[in-house]
C-alpha positions in Angstrom: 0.0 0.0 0.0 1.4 3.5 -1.4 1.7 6.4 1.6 0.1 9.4 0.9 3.2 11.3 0.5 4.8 9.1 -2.2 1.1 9.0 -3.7 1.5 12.9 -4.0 5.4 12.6 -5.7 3.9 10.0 -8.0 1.4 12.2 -9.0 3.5 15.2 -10.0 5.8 13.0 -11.6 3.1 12.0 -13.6 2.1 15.0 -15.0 5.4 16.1 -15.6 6.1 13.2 -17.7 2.8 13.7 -19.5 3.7 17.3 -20.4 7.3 16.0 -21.5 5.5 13.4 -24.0 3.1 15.5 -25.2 5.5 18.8 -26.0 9.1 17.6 -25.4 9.5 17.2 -28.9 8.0 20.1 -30.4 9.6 23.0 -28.0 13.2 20.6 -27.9 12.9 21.5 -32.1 11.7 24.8 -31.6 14.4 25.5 -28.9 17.2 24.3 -31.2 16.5 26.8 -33.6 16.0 29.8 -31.4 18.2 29.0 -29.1 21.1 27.0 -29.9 23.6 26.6 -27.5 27.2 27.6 -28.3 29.4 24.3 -28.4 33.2 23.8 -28.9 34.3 23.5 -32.2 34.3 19.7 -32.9 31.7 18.6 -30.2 28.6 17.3 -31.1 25.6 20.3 -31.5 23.1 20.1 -28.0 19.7 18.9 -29.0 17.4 19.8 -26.6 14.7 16.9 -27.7 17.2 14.6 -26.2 17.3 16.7 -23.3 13.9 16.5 -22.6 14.3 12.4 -23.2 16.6 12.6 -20.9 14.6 14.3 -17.9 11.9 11.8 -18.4 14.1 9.0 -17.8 15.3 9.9 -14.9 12.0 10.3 -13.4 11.3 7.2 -14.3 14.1 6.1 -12.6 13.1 7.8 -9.5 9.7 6.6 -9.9 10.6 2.9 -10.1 13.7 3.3 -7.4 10.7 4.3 -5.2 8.3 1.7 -6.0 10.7 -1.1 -5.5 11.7 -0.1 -1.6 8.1 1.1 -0.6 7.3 -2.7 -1.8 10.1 -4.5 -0.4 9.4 -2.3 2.9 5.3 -3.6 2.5 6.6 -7.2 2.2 8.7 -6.9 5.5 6.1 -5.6 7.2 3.9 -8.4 6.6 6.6 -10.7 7.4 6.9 -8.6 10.7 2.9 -9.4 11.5 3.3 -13.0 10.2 6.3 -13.2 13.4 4.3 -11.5 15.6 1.4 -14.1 15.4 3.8 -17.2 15.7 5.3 -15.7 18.4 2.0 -15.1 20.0 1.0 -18.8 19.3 3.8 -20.4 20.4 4.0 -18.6 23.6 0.4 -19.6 24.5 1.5 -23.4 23.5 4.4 -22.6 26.1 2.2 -20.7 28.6 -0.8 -23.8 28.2 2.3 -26.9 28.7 3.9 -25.1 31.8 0.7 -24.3 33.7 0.1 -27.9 32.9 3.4 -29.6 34.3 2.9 -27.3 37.6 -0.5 -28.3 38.0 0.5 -31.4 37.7 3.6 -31.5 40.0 1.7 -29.5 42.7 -0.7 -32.6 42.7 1.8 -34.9 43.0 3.2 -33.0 46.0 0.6 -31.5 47.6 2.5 -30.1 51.0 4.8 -28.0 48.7 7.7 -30.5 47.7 7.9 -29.4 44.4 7.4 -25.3 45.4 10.2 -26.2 48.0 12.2 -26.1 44.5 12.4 -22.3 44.5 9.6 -22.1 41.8 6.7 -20.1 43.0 4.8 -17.6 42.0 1.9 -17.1 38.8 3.2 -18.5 35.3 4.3 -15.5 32.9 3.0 -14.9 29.7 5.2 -12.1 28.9 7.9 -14.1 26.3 11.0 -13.5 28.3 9.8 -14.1 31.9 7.7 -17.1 30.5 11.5 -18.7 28.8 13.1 -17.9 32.1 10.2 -20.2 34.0 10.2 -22.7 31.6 14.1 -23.2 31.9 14.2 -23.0 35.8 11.3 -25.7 35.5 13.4 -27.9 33.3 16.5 -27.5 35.4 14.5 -28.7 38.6 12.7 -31.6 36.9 16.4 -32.6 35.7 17.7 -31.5 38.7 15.7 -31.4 41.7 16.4 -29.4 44.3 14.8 -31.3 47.0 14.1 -35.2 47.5 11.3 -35.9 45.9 9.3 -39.0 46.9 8.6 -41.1 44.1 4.3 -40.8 43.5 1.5 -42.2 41.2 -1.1 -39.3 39.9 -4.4 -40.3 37.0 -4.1 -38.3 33.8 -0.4 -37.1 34.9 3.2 -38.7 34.1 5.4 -38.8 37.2 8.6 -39.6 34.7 10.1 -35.8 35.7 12.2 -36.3 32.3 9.6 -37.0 30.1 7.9 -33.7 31.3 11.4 -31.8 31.1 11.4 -32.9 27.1 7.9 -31.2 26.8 9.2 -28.3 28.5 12.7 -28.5 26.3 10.3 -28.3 23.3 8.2 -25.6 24.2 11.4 -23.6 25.0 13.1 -24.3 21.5 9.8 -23.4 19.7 9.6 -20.0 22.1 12.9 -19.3 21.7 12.8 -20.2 18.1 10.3 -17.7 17.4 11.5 -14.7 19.4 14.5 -14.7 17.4 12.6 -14.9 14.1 10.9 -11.9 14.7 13.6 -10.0 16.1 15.3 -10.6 12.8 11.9 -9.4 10.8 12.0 -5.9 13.0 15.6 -5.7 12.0 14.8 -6.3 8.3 12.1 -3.8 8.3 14.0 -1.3 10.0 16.9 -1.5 7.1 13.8 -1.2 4.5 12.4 1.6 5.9 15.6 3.5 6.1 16.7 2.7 1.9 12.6 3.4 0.9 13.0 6.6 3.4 16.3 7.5 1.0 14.2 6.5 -2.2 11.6 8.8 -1.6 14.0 11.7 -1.3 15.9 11.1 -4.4 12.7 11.5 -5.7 11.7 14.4 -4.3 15.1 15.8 -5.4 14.4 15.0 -8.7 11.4 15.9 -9.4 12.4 19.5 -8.3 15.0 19.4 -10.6 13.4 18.3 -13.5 10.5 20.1 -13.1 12.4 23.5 -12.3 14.3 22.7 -15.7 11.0 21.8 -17.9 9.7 24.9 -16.6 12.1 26.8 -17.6 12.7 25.3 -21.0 9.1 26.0 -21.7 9.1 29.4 -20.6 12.3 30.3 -22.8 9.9 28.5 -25.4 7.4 31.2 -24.8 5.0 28.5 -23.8 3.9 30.3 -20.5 0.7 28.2 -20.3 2.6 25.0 -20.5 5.0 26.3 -18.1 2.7 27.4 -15.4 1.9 24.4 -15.3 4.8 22.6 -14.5 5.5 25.0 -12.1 2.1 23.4 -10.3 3.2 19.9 -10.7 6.5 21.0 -8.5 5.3 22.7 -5.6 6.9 20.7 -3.1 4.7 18.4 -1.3 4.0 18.9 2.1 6.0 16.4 4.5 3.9 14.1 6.4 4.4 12.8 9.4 7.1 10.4 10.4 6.2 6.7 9.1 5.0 4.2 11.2 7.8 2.2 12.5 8.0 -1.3 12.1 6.0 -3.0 15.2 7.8 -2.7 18.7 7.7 -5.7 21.2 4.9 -5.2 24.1 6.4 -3.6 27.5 7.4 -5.7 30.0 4.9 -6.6 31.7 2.3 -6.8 29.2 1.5 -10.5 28.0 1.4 -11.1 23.9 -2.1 -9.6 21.9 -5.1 -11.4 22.6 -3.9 -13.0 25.6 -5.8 -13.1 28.6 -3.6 -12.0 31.9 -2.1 -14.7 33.9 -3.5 -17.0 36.3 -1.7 -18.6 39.5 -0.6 -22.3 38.2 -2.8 -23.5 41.5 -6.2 -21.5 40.4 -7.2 -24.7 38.8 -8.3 -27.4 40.6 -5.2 -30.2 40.7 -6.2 -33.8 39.6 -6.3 -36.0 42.7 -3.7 -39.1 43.5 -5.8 -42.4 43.0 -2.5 -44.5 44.1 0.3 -43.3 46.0 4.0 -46.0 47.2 
């Protein structure tokens, strides 16, 4: 999608191309036998039609330098959003599978065995606090910080390293897409800042260019044509500064669309049906 301010270059461009096509040719003759510019002796004679040609491809040039960053910038962004939701999903996968293992482990040890393992507290949703619980989680179920007493719990696995593999998954796929879109902000930054140079080369040239028709047409005598030129150059007005590409929430604040989180012991445990 075009910005309004590259729609408005675009647009002058335009017209001054148009007027170059229609009358290039005619005042470029007419100017080479009115005004014929002195040339060393030897050189080839200046033709201003080719002059004209000239200044029409190089806003063409402009033109298409323009398009082609504004687009690659577009595609980034989208990449950016596409990021943003796997993030999202996978740190709800994470979020759903740790709140799972603690609910389970707090069932298994009901008089705090397993909180006696320094992890306490309401399961983060925010990415990095989340990574942080899931490895310290990991660590204790390969680890454990206490002795555990070996237990039995329905709908639970008491195999602690069958449980840290979950965990180790849900990390790697976290972790995994963090980094992706940190990458895809860092892409779209670098796009922004070559479309951002783009658009003012453009500018430039379309001043030039359309300062030098106008004139051109004026020493023509075509003041009509020239006037308006002189309208197709008035330099746009600068909008305001571009939308950045997406920033990561504050800290603090879980991913979009996520609901706040909820102690790990809210939820009622499942109870032991067979305990040695």
């Amino acid at each position: 999608m075009r910005s309004q301010e590259t729609l408005s270059l675009f647009k002058s461009a335009k017209e001054i191309r148009v007027a170059i096509d229609a009358d290039g040719e005619r005042i470029g003759g007419l100017l080479n036998e009115t005004n014929p510019l002195p040339v060393p002796e030897g050189e080839p004679t200046f033709d201003y039609r080719l002059h004209f040609q000239h200044l029409s491809h190089q806003l063409d040039v402009a033109v298409g330098d323009t398009e082609l960053t504004e687009d690659q910038h577009s595609a980034q962004l989208i990449r950016v959003a596409r990021f943003q939701s796997e993030r999202d999903e996978t740190v709800k996968s994470g979020y759903d599978t740790l709140v799972w293992a603690r609910q389970g482990l707090e069932s298994l040890y009901p008089n705090g065995g397993f909180e006696l393992g320094f992890l306490k507290g309401k399961t983060p949703e925010v990415p990095d606090k989340l990574l942080e619980q899931l490895g310290q989680t990991v660590k204790l179920l390969r680890e454990p910080a206490v002795d555990l007493r070996e237990v039995k719990v329905r709908g639970f696995s008491a195999d602690f390293g069958e449980v840290a593999s979950e965990l180790e998954t849900e990390v790697a796929s976290v972790q995994g897409a963090l980094d992706r879109l940190g990458r895809g902000r860092k892409d779209a930054e670098g796009t922004l800042v070559v479309k951002r140079k783009a658009v003012e080369a453009l500018r430039r040239t379309l001043l030039w260019v359309g300062r030098t028709t106008e004139g051109l047409f004026h020493l023509a005598g075509e003041s009509e044509l020239a006037e308006r030129i002189r309208k197709s150059t008035r330099r746009p007005p600068r909008p305001s500064e571009e939308e950045p590409a997406p920033e990561p929430p504050p800290p603090g604040e879980p991913p979009s669309g996520e609901p706040g989180p909820e102690p790990a012991s809210d939820t009622p445990a499942p109870q032991p049906s067979d305990v040695s």
